[in-house]
N, C-alpha and C positions, 0 to 999 in steps of 0.2 A: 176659323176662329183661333185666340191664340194659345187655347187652351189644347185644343186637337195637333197644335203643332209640340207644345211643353212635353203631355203625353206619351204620345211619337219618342221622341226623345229618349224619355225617362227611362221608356222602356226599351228602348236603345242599347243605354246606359247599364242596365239590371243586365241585360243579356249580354254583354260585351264584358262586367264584370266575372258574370258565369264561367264563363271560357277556360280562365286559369283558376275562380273561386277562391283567391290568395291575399290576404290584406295586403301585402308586402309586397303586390305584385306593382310595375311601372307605371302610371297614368301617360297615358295618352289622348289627347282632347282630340275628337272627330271635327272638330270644327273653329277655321280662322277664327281668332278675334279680332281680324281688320276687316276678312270681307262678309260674320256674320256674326256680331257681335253677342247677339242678344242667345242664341244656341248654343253658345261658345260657353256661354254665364250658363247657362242651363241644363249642360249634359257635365261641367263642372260641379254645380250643386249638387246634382242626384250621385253621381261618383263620390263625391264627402258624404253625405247619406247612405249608402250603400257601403262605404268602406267601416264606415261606423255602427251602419244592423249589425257587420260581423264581427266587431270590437266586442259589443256589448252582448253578443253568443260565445266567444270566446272566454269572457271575464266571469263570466255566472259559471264556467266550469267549478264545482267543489275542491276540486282536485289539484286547480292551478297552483303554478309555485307561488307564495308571494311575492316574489321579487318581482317573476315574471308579472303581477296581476299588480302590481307599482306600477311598473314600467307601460303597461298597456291599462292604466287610469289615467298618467300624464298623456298618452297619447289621444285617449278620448276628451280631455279637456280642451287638447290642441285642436282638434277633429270640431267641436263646438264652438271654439273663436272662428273658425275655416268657416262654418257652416253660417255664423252669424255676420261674417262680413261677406259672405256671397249674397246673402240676401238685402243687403246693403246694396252692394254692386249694381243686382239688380233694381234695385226700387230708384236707385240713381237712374238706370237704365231709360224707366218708364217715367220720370222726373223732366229728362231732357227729349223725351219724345214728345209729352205735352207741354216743354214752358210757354210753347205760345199760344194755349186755350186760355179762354179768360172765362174763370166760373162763373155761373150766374151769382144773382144777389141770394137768391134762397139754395144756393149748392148745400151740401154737408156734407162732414168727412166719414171714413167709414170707420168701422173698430180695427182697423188693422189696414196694413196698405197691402198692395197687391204682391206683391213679394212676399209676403208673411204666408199669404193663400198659396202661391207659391209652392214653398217650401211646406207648407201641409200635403201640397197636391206630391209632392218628391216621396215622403214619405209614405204617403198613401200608395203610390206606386210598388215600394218595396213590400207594402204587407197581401199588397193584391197577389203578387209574386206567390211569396212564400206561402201566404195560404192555397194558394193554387197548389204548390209543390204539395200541400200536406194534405189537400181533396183528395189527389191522386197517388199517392204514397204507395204505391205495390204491398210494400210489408205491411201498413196498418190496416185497423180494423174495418169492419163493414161502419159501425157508429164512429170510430172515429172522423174515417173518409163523410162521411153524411152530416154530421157535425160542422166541421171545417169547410164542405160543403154550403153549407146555410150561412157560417159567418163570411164566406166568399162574396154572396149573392148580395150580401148587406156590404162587405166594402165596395165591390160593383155600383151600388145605388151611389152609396156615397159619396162615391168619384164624381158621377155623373152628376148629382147635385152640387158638389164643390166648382167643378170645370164649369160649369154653368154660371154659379155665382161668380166668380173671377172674370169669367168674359165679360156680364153684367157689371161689373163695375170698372173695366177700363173704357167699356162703352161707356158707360154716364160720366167718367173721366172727360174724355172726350168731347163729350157734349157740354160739357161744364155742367153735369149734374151734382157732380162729386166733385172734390180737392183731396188731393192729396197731401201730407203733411207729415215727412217724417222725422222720427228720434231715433239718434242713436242708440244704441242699446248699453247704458250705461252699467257694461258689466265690473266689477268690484273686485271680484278675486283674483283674476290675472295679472292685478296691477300691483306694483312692487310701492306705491307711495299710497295703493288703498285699501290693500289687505294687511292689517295688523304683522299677521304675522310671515308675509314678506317684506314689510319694511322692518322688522325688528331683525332683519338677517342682512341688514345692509350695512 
């Protein structure tokens, strides 16, 4: 399934992060984008997720300079265009794998396209992680471990119900149960001619 292959990946990705544990550190993609395109998009996503869980641990510091805590705000916004045009990349991906299904007359589309799940599934990824790190924490508590524990056990299910619904719909993709349909994500503030007050600085 294509869910048990994302997965695989993701968590590729988290652990290959781990290593140096450095935002700053080089990316390196494990995998061609001529001879596999589609893991290539995939272990790229969860690497912008991943570099951005630790943007946004870094920035909640109280103590940060603000200059520093400027300079690593414009990089999380950059991180967020990164993040929303992988998911793009992808749902193109999965566009040109099915243009030649033809949906049936009673298809419907879903609330979101498969890349959007996706990109839930990325994330979910990192927090499985991390709560993992915090179940077993050596220094913490007995209730805290048992705690993080339980909320483990619930992102666990989660997964598995997410991964599940994602294969479920590029199967009915597929079969033309479903249609796909997407939109750009008309984001506003990046742009110099649709945010206010970057065009008043032109």
């Amino acid at each position: 399934m294509f869910t048990d292959i994302a997965n695989k990946i993701f968590q590729g990705v988290i652990n290959d992060y781990h290593i140096k544990d450095d935002v700053y550190q080089e990316f390196v993609n494990k995998y061609s984008e001529k001879e596999d395109l589609l893991s290539h998009l995939l272990y790229r996503k969860c690497w912008i997720d991943t570099v951005q869980w630790h943007y946004e641990d870094i920035i909640r510091d109280p103590n940060i300079d603000p200059i520093a805590a400027l300079d690593l705000k414009r990089k999380i916004d950059a991180s967020n265009q990164d993040r929303t045009d992988m998911v793009e990349y992808i749902d193109a991906y999965f566009l040109e794998q099915y243009k030649n299904v033809s949906a049936k007359s009673n298809a419907t589309i879903n609330t979101e396209s498969p890349a959007w799940g996706v990109d839930r599934l990325s994330i979910l990824a990192l927090k499985v992680y991390h709560m993992n790190e915090e179940a077993n924490r050596s220094n913490a508590s007995e209730e805290h471990k048992n705690n993080c524990q339980k909320k483990l056990d619930i992102l666990l299910e989660q997964r598995t119900d997410l991964s599940s619904a994602i294969d479920t719909l590029l199967t009915d993709i597929e079969k033309g149960n479903k249609y796909m349909k997407v939109y750009k994500q008309m984001k506003m503030y990046n742009d110099d001619e649709l945010n206010p007050v970057l065009r008043s600085q032109k």
